[in-house]
C-alpha positions in Angstrom: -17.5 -6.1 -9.6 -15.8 -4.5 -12.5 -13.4 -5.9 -15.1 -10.7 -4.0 -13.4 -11.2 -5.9 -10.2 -11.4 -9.0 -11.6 -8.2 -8.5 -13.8 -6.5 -7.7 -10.5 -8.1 -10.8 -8.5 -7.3 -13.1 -11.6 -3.4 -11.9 -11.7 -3.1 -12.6 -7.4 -5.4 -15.5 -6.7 -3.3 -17.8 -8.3 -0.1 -16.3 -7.1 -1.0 -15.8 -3.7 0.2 -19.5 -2.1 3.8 -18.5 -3.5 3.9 -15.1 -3.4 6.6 -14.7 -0.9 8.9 -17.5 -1.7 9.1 -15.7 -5.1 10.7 -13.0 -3.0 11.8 -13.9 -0.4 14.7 -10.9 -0.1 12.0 -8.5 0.2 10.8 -8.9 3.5 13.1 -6.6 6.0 12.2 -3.6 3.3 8.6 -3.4 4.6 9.7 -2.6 8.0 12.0 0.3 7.2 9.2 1.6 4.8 7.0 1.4 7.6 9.4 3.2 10.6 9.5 6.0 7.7 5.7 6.7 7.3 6.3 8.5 11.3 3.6 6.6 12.9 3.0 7.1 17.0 1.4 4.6 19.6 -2.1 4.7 19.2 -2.4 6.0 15.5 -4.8 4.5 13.1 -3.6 3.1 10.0 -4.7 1.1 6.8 -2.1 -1.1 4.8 -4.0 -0.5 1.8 -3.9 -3.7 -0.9 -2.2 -5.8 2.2 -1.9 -9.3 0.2 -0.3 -11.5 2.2 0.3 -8.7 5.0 4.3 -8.8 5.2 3.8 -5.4 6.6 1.0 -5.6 9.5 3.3 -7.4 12.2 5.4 -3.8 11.3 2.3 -1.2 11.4 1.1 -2.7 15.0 4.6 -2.7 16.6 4.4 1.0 15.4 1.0 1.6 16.5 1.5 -0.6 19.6 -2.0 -1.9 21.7 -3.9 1.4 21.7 -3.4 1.7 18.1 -5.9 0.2 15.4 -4.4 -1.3 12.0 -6.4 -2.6 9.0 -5.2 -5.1 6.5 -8.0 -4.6 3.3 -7.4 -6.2 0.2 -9.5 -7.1 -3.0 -8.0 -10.7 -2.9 -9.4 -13.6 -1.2 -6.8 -15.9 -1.5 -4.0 -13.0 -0.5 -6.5 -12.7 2.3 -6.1 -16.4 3.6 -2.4 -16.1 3.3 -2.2 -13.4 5.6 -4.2 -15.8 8.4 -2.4 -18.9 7.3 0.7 -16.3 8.4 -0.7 -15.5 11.3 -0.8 -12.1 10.7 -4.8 -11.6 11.6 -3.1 -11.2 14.9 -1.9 -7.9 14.3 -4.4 -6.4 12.2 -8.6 -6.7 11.5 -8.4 -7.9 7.9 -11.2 -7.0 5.4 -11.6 -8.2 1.7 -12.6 -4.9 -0.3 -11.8 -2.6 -2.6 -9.4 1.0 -1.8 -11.8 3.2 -3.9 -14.7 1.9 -1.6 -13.6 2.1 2.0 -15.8 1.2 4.9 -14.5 4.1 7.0 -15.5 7.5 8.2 -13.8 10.3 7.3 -10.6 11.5 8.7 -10.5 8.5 10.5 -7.3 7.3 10.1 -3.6 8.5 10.6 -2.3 6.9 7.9 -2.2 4.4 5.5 0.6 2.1 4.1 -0.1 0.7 0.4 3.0 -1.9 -1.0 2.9 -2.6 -4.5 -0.5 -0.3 -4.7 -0.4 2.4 -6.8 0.7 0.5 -10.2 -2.4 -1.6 -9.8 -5.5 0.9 -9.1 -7.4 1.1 -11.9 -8.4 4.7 -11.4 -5.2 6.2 -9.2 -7.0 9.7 -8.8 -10.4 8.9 -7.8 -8.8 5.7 -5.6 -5.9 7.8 -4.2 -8.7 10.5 -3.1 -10.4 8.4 -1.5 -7.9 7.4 0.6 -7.5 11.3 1.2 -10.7 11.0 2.2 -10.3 8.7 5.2 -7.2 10.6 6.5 -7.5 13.2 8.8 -5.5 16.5 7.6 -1.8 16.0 8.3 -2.0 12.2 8.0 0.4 10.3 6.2 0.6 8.1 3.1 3.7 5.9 2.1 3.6 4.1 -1.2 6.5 1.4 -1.0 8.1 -1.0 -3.3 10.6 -3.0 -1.9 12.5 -2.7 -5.2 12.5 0.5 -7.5 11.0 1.1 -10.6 14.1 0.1 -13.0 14.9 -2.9 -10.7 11.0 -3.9 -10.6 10.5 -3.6 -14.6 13.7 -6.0 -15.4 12.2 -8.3 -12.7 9.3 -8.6 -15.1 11.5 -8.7 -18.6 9.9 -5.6 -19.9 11.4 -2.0 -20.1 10.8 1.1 -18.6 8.2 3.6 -20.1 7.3 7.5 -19.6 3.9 6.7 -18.9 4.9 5.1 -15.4 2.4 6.0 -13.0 5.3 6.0 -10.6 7.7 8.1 -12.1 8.0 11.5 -10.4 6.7 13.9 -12.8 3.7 11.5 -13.3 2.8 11.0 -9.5 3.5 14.3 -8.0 0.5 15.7 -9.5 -1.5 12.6 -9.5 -1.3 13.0 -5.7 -1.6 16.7 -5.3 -4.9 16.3 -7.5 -5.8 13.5 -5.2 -5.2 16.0 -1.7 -2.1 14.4 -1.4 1.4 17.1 -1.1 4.5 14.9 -1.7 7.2 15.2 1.5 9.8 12.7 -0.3 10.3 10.1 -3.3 13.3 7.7 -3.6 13.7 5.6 -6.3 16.5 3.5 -6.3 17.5 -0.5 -7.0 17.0 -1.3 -3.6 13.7 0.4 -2.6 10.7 2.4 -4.2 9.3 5.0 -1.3 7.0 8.0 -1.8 5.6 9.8 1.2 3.0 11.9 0.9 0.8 14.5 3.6 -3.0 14.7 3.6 -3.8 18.6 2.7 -6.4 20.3 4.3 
């Protein structure tokens, strides 16, 4: 494991117990971001950096019985929440990393990532290869349930250019990544970009 992983696995592990009574508010948000990402009865679909999984119950009512979801994450301890949520029930969870994923390609429909982006540690090569496992015309929504000015006064610090999530730095992080941007919406209340896998 590399420093970058552990950074990331150092910042959650300890936060994971409380992570969702520190926002509690944010909940509902995950299942509009979901109905938006389009996903049919029986699709495949990853929630990409799942933590505590708010999202999964969401992604299998979408995907309904037929459908497969996966919950991966690179944190134990988010890992255990999820379970301790109950929300193994509606997804296989895996502890792993998003630039490293243990599936074939094109095999999935789609792939949900909360929160994601802003911690990759290389977005191109790790947003590629979630290109990689998406078949051509498959979705990718990266969510926030708050937006990027809202999100950076949450953590006392101001907003800078060098965002990875500001538009005119993700649009062509993605398209370099075999990603073609359908919407972004970044307001207070939510942070949503969905993208289509090229060809």
């Amino acid at each position: 494991m590399d420093d970058d992983h552990r950074q990331v696995q150092e910042f959650f592990t300890p936060r994971a117990a409380d992570w969702e009574r520190r926002f509690p508010d944010d909940g509902p948000a995950y299942g509009e971001a979901v109905a938006d990402l389009g996903l049919r009865p029986g699709d495949a679909v990853l929630d990409a950096g799942c933590g505590t999984g708010r999202a999964l119950p969401a992604l299998r009512a979408a995907v309904g019985p037929s459908g497969a979801v996966l919950g991966l994450d690179l944190t134990s301890a988010m890992l255990r929440e999820a379970v301790r949520a109950g929300r193994d029930g509606s997804a296989a969870l895996l502890l792993g990393d998003v630039g490293r994923l243990p599936l074939r390609d094109g095999s999935l429909d789609a792939v949900f990532g909360a929160g994601l982006v802003s911690h990759l540690a290389r977005p191109a090569e790790d947003l590629r290869e979630l290109a990689r496992a998406v078949r051509p015309g498959g979705r990718l929504a990266l969510f926030h349930p708050v937006g990027r000015a809202a999100l950076a006064a949450r953590h006392g610090r101001p907003l800078t250019p060098d965002d990875v999530r500001a538009e005119p730095n993700l649009r062509p992080l993605l398209a370099a990544s075999g990603w073609r941007t359908l919407r972004y919406v970044d307001v207070d209340a939510r942070f949503l970009v969905l993208a289509e896998r090229t060809d």
